[in-house]
N, C-alpha and C positions, 0 to 999 in steps of 0.2 A: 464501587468507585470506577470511573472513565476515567481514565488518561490517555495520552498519545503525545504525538511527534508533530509540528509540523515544519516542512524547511521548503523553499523555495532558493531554484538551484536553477543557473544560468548554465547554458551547456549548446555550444557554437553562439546560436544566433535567437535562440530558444529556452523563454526564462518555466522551469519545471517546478509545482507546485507537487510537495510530496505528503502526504496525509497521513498517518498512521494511529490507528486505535488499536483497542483489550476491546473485545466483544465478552465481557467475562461472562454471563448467563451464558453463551452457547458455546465459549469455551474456543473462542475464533481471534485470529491477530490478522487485524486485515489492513493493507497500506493502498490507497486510490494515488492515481498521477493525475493533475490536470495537466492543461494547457490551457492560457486564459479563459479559465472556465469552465473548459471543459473536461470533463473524466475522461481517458484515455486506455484506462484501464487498471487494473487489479492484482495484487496477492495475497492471497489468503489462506493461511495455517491456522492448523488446528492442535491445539494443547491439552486437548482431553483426553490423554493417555499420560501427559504426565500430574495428572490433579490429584492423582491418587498416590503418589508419591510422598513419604515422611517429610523429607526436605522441600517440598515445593511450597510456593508463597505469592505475596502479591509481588513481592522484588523480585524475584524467579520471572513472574509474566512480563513484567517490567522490562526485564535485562533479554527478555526473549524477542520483544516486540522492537525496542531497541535496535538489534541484533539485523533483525527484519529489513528496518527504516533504514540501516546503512545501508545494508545489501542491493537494495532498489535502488537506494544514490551515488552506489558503488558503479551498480550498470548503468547508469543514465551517463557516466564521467565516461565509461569503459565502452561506449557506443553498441550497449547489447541488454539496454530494457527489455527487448521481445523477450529475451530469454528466461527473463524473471516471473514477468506479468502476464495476465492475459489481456491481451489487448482487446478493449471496446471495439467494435465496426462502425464507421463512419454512419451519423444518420443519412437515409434517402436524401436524395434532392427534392426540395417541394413537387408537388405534383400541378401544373398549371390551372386554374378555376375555367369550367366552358366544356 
């Protein structure tokens, strides 16, 4: 089962698109940011140490990835994304034809 988050979230002047999935086969909770469109970057935790766990579950990954998705739209209010995420690198500027 896939589940996730998503919320788009206005912050000064700059509307933030927040994404969040269960990677459950690789056992990965990963949240992307846009910016109209674009991915700006990433976080990504891993929960394969606790699968092995009695108590763990699919509402366990759930309340983890949750947990996640605030965190990154905790920093995007708190003006300290970079600290969360890894930021994407701008692509090149075209290269001109000639």
């Amino acid at each position: 089962m896939i589940f996730g988050f998503n919320t788009d979230l206005k912050h000064a002047d700059t509307v933030y698109h927040v994404q969040s999935e269960a990677r459950a086969q690789n056992h990965l909770l990963q949240t992307q940011v846009f910016i109209k469109g674009r991915c700006i970057g990433k976080c990504t935790s891993s929960f394969a140490e606790q699968v092995s766990a009695p108590d763990f579950s699919e509402e366990k990954m759930h309340e983890l990835l949750r947990e996640q998705h605030r965190r990154v739209l905790d920093a995007i209010k708190a003006d300290k994304l970079a600290e969360v995420i890894q930021l994407t690198p701008p692509a090149p500027p075209p290269v001109p034809a000639g």
